[in-house]
C-alpha positions in Angstrom: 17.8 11.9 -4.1 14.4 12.8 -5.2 13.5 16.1 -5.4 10.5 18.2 -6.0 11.1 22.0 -6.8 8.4 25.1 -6.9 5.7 22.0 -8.0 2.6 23.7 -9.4 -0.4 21.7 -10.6 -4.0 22.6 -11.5 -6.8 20.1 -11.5 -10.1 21.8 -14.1 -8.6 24.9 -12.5 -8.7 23.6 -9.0 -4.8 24.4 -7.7 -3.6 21.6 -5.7 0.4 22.2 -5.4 1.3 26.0 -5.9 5.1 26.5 -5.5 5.9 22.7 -3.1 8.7 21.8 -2.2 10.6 18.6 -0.7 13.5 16.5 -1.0 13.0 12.1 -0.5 17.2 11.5 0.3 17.9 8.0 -1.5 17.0 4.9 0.8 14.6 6.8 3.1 11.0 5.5 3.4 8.5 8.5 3.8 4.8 8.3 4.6 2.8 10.7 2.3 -0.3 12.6 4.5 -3.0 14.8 4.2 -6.7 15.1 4.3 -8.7 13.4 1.5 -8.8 15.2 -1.9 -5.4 16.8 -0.9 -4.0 15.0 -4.0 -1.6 13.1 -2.3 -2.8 10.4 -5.5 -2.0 13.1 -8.0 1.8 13.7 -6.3 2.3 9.9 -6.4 1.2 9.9 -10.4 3.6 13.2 -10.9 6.2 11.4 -9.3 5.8 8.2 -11.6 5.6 10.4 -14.9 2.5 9.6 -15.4 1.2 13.1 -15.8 3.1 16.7 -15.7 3.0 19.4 -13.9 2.1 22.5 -14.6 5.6 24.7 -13.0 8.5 23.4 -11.2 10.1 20.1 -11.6 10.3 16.5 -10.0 13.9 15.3 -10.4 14.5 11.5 -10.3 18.0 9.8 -10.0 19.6 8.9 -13.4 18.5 5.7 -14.2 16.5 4.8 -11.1 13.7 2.7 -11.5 10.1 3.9 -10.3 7.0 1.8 -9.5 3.9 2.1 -8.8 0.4 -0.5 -8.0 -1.5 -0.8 -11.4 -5.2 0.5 -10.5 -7.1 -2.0 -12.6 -7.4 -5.5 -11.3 -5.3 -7.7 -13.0 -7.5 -10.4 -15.1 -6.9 -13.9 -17.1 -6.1 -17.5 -17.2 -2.4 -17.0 -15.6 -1.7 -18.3 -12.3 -0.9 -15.4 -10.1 3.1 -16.6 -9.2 3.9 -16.7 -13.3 2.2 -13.3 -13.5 4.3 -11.9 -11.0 7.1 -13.4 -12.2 6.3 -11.5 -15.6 6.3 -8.3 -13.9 9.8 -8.2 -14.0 9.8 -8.0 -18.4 13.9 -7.9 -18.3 14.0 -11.3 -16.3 11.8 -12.8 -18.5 13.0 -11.9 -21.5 16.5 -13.2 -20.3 15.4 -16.6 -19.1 14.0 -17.1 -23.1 16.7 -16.1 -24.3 18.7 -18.3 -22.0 16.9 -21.6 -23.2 17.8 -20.7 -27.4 21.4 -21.7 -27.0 23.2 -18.3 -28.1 26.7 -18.3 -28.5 29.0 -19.3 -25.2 29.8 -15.7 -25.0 26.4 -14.0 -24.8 25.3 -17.1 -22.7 28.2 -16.1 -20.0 26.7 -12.0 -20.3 22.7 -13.9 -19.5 23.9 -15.3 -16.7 25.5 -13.0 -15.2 23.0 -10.3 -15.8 20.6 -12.6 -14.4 22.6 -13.6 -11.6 22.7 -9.4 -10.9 18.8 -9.5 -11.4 18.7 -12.2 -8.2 16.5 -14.1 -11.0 17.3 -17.6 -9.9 15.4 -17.3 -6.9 12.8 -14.9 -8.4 10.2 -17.8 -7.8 10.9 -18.5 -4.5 11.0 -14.4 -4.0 7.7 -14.5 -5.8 6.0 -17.1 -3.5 7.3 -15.5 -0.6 5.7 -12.0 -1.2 2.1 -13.5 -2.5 2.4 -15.6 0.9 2.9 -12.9 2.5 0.2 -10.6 1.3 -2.8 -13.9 2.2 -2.2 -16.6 -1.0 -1.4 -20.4 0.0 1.0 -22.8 -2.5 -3.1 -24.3 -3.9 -3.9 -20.4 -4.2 -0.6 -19.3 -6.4 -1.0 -22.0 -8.8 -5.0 -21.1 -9.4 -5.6 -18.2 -12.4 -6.5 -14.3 -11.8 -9.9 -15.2 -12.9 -10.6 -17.4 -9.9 -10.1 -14.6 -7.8 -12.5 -11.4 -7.1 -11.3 -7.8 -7.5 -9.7 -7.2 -4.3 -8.0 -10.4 -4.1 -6.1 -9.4 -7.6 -5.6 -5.8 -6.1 -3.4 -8.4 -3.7 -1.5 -10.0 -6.8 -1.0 -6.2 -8.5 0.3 -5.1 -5.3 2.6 -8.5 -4.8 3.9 -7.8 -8.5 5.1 -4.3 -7.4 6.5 -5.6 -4.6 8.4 -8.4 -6.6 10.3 -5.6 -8.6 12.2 -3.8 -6.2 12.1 -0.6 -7.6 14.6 2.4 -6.5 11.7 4.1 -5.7 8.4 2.5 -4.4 5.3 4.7 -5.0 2.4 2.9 -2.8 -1.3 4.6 -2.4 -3.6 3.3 0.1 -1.9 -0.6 0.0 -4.0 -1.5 2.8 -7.3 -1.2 1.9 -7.3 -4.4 -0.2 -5.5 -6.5 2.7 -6.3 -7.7 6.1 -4.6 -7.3 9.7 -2.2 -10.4 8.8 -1.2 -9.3 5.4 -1.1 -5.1 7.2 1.3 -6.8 9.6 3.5 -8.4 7.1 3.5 -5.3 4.6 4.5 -2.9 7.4 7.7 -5.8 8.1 8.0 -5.6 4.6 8.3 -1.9 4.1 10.2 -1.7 7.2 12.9 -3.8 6.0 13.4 -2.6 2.1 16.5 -1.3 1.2 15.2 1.6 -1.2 13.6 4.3 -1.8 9.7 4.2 -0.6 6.7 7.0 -0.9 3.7 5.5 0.6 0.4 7.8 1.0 -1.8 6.0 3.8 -4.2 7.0 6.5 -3.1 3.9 8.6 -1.4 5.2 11.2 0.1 1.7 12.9 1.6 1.5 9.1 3.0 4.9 9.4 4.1 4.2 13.2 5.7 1.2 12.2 7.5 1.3 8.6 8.7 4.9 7.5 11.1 7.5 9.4 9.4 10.5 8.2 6.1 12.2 7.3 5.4 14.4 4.2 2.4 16.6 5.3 0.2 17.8 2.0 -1.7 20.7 3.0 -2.8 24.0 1.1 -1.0 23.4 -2.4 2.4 22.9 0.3 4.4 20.3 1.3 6.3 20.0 5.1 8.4 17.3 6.1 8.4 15.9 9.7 10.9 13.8 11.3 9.7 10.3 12.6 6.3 8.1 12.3 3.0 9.5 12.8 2.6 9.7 16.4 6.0 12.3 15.8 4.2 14.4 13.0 0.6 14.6 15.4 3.6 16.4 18.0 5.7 18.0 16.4 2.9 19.6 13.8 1.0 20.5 17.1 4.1 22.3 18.9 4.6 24.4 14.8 1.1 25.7 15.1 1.1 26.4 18.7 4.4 28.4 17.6 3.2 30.0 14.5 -0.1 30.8 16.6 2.6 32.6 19.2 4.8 34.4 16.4 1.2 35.8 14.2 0.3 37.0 17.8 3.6 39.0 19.0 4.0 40.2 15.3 0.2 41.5 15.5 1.2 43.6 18.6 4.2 45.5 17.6 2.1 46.2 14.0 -0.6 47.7 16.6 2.2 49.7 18.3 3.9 51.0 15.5 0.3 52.0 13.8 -0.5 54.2 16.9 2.8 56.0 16.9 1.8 56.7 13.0 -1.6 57.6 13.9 -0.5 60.4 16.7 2.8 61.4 15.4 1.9 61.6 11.1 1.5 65.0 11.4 3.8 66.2 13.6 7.1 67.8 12.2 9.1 66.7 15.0 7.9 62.7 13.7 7.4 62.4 10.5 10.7 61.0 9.8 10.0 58.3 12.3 6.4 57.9 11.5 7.0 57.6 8.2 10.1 55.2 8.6 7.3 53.2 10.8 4.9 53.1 7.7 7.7 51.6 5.7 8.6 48.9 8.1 4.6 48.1 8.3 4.5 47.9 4.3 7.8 45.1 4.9 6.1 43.6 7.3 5.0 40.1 5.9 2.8 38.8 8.2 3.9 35.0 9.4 1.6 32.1 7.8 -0.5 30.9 10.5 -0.3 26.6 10.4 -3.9 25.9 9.6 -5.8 24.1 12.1 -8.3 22.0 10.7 -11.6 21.7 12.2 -12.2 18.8 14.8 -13.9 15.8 13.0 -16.4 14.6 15.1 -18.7 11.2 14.7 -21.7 10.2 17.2 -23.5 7.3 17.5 -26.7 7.7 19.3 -27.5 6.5 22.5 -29.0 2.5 22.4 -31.8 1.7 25.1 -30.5 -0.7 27.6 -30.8 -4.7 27.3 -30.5 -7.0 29.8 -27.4 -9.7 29.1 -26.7 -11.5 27.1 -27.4 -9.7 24.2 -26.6 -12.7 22.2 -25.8 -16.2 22.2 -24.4 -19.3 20.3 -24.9 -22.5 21.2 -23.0 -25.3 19.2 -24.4 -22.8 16.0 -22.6 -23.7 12.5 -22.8 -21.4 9.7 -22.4 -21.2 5.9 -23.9 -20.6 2.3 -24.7 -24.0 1.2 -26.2 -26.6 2.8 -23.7 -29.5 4.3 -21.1 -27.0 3.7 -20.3 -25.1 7.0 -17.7 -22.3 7.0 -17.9 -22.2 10.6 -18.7 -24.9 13.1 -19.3 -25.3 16.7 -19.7 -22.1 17.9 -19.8 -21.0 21.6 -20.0 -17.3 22.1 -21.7 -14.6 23.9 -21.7 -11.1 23.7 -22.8 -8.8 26.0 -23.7 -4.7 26.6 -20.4 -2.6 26.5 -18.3 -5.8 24.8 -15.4 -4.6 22.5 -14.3 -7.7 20.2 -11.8 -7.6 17.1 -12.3 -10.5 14.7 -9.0 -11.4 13.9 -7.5 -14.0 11.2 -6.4 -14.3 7.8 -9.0 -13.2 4.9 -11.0 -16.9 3.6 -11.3 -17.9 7.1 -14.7 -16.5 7.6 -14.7 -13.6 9.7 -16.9 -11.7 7.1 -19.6 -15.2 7.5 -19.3 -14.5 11.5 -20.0 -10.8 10.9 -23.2 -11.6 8.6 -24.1 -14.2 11.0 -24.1 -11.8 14.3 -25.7 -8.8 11.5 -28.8 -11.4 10.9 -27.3 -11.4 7.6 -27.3 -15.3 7.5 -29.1 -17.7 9.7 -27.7 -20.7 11.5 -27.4 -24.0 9.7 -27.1 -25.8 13.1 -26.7 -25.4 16.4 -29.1 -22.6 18.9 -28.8 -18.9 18.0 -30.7 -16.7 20.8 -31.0 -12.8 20.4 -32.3 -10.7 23.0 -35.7 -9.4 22.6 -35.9 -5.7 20.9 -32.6 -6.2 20.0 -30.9 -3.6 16.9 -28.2 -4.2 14.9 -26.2 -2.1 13.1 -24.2 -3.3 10.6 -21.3 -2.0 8.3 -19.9 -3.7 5.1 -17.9 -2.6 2.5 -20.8 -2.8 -0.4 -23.2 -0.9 1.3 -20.6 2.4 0.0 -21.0 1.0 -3.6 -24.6 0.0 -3.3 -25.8 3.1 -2.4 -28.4 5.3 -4.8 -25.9 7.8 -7.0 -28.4 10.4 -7.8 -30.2 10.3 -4.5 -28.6 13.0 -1.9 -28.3 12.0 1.7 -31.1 13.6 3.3 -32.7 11.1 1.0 -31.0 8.1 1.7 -32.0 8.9 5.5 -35.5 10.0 4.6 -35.6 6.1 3.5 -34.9 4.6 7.0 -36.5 7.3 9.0 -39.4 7.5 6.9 -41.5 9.4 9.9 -38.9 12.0 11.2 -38.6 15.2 10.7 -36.3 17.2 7.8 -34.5 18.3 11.1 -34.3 15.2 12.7 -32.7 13.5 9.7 -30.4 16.5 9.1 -29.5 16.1 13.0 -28.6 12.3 12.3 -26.6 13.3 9.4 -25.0 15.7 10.8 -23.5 13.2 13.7 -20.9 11.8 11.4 -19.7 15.5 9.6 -22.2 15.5 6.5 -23.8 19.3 7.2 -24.7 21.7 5.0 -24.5 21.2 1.3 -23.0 18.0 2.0 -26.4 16.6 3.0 -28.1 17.8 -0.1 -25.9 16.6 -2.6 -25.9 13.4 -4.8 -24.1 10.5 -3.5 -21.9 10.3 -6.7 -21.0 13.5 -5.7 -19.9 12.5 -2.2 -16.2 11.5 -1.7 -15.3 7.6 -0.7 -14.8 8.8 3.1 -18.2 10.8 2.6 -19.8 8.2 1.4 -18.4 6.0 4.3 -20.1 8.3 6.8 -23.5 8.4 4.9 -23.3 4.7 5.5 -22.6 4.7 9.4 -25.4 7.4 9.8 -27.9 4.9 8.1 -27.0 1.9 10.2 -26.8 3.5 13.3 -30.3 5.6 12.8 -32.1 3.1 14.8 -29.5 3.4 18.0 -28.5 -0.5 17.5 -27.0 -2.0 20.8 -24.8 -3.8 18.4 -22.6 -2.6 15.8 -21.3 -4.8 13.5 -18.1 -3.1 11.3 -16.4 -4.7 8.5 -13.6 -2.5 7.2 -15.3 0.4 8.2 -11.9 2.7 7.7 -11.2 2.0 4.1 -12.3 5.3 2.8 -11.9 7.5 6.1 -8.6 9.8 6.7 -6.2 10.1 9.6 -8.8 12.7 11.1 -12.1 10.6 10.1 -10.8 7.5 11.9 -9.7 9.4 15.0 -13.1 10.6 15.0 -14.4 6.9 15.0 -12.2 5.8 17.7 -13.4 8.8 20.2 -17.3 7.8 19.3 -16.6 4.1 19.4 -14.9 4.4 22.9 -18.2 6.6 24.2 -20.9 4.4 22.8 -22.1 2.3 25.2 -23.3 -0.7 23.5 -21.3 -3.9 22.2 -19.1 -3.5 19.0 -17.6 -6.2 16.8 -15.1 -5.1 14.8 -13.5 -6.7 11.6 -10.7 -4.2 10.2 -6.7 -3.9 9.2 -6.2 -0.7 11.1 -4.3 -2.2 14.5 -4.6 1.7 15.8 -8.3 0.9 15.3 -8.3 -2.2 17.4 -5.7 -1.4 20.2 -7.8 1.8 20.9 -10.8 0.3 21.0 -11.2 -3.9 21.5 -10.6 -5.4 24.9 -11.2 -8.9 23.1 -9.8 -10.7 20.5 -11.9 -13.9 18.9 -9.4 -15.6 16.4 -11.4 -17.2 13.4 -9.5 -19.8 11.8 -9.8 -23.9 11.0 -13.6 -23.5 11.2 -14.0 -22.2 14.3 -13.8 -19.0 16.3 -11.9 -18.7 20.2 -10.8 -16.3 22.0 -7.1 -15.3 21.8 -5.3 -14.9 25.1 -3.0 -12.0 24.5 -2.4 -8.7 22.1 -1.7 -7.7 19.0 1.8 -7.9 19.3 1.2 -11.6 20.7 -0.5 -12.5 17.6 2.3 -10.7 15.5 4.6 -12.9 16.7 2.1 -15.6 16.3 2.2 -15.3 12.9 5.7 -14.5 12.7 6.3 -18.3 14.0 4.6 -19.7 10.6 6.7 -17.6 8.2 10.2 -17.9 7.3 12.1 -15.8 9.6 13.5 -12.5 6.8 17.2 -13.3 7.0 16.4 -17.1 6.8 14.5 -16.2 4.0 17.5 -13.6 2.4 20.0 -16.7 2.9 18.2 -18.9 0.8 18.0 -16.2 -2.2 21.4 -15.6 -2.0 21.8 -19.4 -2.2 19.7 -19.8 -4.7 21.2 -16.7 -6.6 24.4 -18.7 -6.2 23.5 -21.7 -7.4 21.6 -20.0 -10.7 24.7 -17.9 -11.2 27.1 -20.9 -11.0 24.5 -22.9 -13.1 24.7 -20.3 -16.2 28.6 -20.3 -15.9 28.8 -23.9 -15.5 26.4 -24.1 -19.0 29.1 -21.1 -20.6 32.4 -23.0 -20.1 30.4 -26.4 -21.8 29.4 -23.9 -24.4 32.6 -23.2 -24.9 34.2 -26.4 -25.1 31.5 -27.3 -27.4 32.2 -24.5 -29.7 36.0 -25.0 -29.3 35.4 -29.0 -30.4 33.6 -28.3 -33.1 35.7 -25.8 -34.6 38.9 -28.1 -34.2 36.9 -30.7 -35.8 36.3 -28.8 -38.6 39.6 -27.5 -38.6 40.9 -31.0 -38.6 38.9 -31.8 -41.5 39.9 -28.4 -43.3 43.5 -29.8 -42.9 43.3 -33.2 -44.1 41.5 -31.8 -47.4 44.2 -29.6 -47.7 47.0 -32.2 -47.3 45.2 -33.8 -51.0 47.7 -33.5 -53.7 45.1 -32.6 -56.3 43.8 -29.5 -54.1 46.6 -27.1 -55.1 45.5 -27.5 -58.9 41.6 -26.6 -58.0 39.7 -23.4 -57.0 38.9 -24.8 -53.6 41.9 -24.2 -51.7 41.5 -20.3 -51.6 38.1 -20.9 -50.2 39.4 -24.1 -47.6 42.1 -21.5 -46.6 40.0 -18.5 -46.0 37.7 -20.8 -44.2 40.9 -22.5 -42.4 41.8 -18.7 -40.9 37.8 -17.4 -40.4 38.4 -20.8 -37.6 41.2 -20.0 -36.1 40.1 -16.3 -35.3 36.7 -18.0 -34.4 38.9 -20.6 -31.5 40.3 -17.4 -30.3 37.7 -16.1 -29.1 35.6 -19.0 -27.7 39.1 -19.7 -26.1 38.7 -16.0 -24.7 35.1 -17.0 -23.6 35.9 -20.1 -22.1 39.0 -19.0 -20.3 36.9 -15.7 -18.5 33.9 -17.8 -18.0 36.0 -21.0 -16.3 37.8 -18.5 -13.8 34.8 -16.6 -13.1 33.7 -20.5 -12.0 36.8 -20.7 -10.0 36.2 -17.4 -8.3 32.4 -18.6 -7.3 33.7 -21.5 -5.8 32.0 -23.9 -8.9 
């Protein structure tokens, strides 16, 4: 069991834990919450050692193994399966060792330590995961360096993954990955066998692949039963009941402060009125379950089109010419459409998006946009592309160039930046922050259309709520490219699968497509039969290799033996100095067969016993 006692930790004298609490029982999966800047990060990187607390302790089984995602992009000329596969530094120090040709009896120990390590089917285990997470067989043989950042977040994360740890420490895994590789990490999580922590504002994830919630709020931590539809409840019905018990407790301190207040001075009373004071004094008053304030986003209200908004017409799209990443595209969108782009990451929904955006024009086919028509689009490097030092009454100064302080405040303050938050530096400005500086700049124009790609990465549990709520009330169309399935079943009422150079629409849910996908993956205990297969086969391999080892070693030393004897059997070798040194050697090889006999005999019935 992992437990965290009376944690207290201090960030440049900021406190984020005072005196938290919790206990993680061994196997559970737990989903780590809280607003951002909580420090649910910092509990993970307590957690893995990587830092220390300033009071209380964070016990971790005996010998248990803890893991956690690098957070620098893994680089070089390896190809991403044989880095994975190094991840695992005991496997691979075995398997060299294993090719020198040690003695039959450490040989037998490799084996069966590797055997114990499931490392004969660590490739296959390997593939499977880096599969999973987006990366085709052409893909896993290509080096880190043909990938970009996010795509080698993928191969840390799949590394992680491949070690099994006792205790899984994952923060944010989804923001590097899209809806197929979401899908397949929440089966993933879902099904492993030990311990996992994973902090995530992704609330199908938490829904779908841990049985409790560990709420980080005010230095505290609360544990709630269930995913996070269960926490939303059951947190609700704790502050409605704190909110009832503050209330009741106020009342009888009001009634015992007017008995003191009349009866103080009066002989007959003191003795009660001062046993009253007392009982005030004791009193400690019950800790009211902070409510946070409502998150709120708005998008403004678009002037009406007639339809179609937009059409395509046969349209093919790309970056170089001859070289389309999509082709032959019908669509049409229209006022008040809700479409999720869905398919795996490569297949071009990003190009679509740019394409719809005005991003990128079409190589072929008829594009048609209706007249006055705005866009508004979202993409994840307008966050990093934005001006550090300017503050965001700037930024919007820059696209609203002749509107007011106030009406650019107003704007700003439509997606939560008020206040100070508005005058501050964008460096300054937290990821999710920054997030809504960007949907306040693409919207100031009140588009018809938005265009989001990813537009949750950096938002919390409450931010995205918030998007959902304005998404469903904005009246104009709304494409939508994004891992968060809460996202999508709240909000699209279309599905346009991009795959095989082309886009159509997908008759059915997410739930349809899940199984969709599940169909061109292994099925999990198909896939756990052929490890333990291949686990067999490498374990009877290495015993199979120690019983020829030991016959070897057992020939050789009769061999020698032999030849010991016959120089023995000279009749001029009892008059020389070499028969003290033939008989010591004679009895260093008999003590020598007796244990490769030892060797072979444990490693040919271990054989047996595996069926070899």
């Amino acid at each position: 069991m992992l437990r965290i006692t009376d944690l207290t930790y201090r960030i440049a004298g900021r406190v984020l834990f005072e005196g938290a609490s919790a206990r993680v029982p061994a196997g559970h999966r737990v989903g780590l919450v809280g607003r951002n800047g909580s420090g649910k990060s910092t509990l993970l990187r307590l957690i893995a050692g990587e830092i220390e607390p300033d009071g209380g302790t964070i016990t971790v089984p005996r010998g248990a193994r803890v893991a956690t995602v690098a957070q620098e992009a893994p680089g070089g000329e390896t190809g991403l399966r044989d880095w994975v596969l190094a991840a695992d530094r005991e496997r691979a120090r075995l398997m060299v060792e294993a090719e020198d040709a040690p003695a039959a009896e450490r040989i037998a120990e490799i084996h069966t330590r590797l055997a114990d390590l499931g490392a004969h089917a660590a490739p296959a285990r390997a593939a499977a995961i880096l599969a999973g997470l987006g990366f085709d067989d052409a893909a896993q043989a290509r080096p880190l360096s043909a990938f970009s950042g996010g795509w080698r977040m993928r191969v840390a994360l799949a590394a992680t993954l491949f070690l099994e740890p006792d205790i899984l420490l994952l923060d944010e895994p989804t923001n590097y990955l899209d809806l197929e590789g979401t899908l397949w990490l929440e089966g993933y999580l879902r099904a492993y066998p030990r311990t996992v922590i994973v902090a995530s504002h992704d609330r199908a994830l938490l829904n779908g692949a841990v049985g409790a919630i560990l709420h980080l709020e005010g230095g505290k931590l609360v544990s709630y039963a269930g995913g996070y539809d269960a926490f939303v409840r059951a947190r609700a019905e704790r502050q409605a009941h704190s909110a009832a018990l503050a209330a009741k407790q106020e009342a009888a301190r009001r009634h015992m402060q007017a008995f003191v207040d009349r009866f103080r001075y009066k002989a007959s009373k003191a003795r009660q009125a001062q046993s009253r004071l007392k009982a005030l004094a004791r009193m400690a008053p019950v800790a009211i379950v902070a409510e946070n304030g409502e998150t709120r986003f708005r998008f403004p209200e678009p002037r009406p089109l007639p339809p179609p908004l937009l059409t395509l017409d046969g349209v093919a799209v790309g970056y170089a010419p001859g070289r389309p990443v999509l082709r032959g595209l019908d669509l049409r969108i229209d006022m008040g459409d809700r479409i999720a782009l869905i398919g795996a990451n490569g297949n071009g929904k990003s190009t679509l998006a740019k394409l719809l955006a005005g991003r990128l024009e079409a190589a072929a086919g008829t594009l048609t946009r209706a007249a006055r028509l705005v866009v508004g689009y979202f993409a994840q490097h307008q966050i990093d592309e934005l001006d550090a030092g300017a503050s965001a009454t700037a930024h919007m100064a820059r696209v609203m160039p002749g509107a007011s302080e106030t009406a650019r405040r107003a704007r700003l303050g439509a997606f939560g930046l008020e206040g100070e938050k508005a005058s501050v530096s964008a460096a300054a400005l937290s990821g999710g922050e920054r997030a809504r500086l960007v949907l306040a700049l693409i919207s100031h124009a009140a588009p018809q259309l938005l265009v989001l790609d990813e537009p949750t990465n950096h938002l919390d549990a409450d931010a995205r709520e918030a998007l959902v709520r304005a998404l469903l009330d904005y009246p104009g169309a709304v494409v939508l490219i994004t891992h968060d399935r809460h996202l999508i079943e709240a909000c699209a009422e279309a599905l346009w699968l991009v795959a095989e150079g082309g886009v159509r629409r997908f008759d059915g849910d997410l739930d349809d497509y899940r199984r969709l996908l599940a169909t061109a993956r292994p099925a999990t205990g198909d896939a756990r039969r052929r490890r333990r297969k291949a686990d067999r086969r490498g374990a009877l391999a290495g015993l199979r290799r120690a019983v020829r080892s030991a016959e070897a070693e057992l020939a050789r030393l009769a061999a020698e033996k032999a030849e010991i004897d016959r120089a023995l059997a000279e009749p001029a070798i009892h008059v020389t100095d070499r028969l003290a040194r033939l008989a010591r050697r004679r009895a260093a090889i008999e003590a020598a067969e007796t244990a490769a006999e030892a060797t072979w005999i444990e490693a040919a019935a271990a054989l047996e016993n595996a069926g070899g």
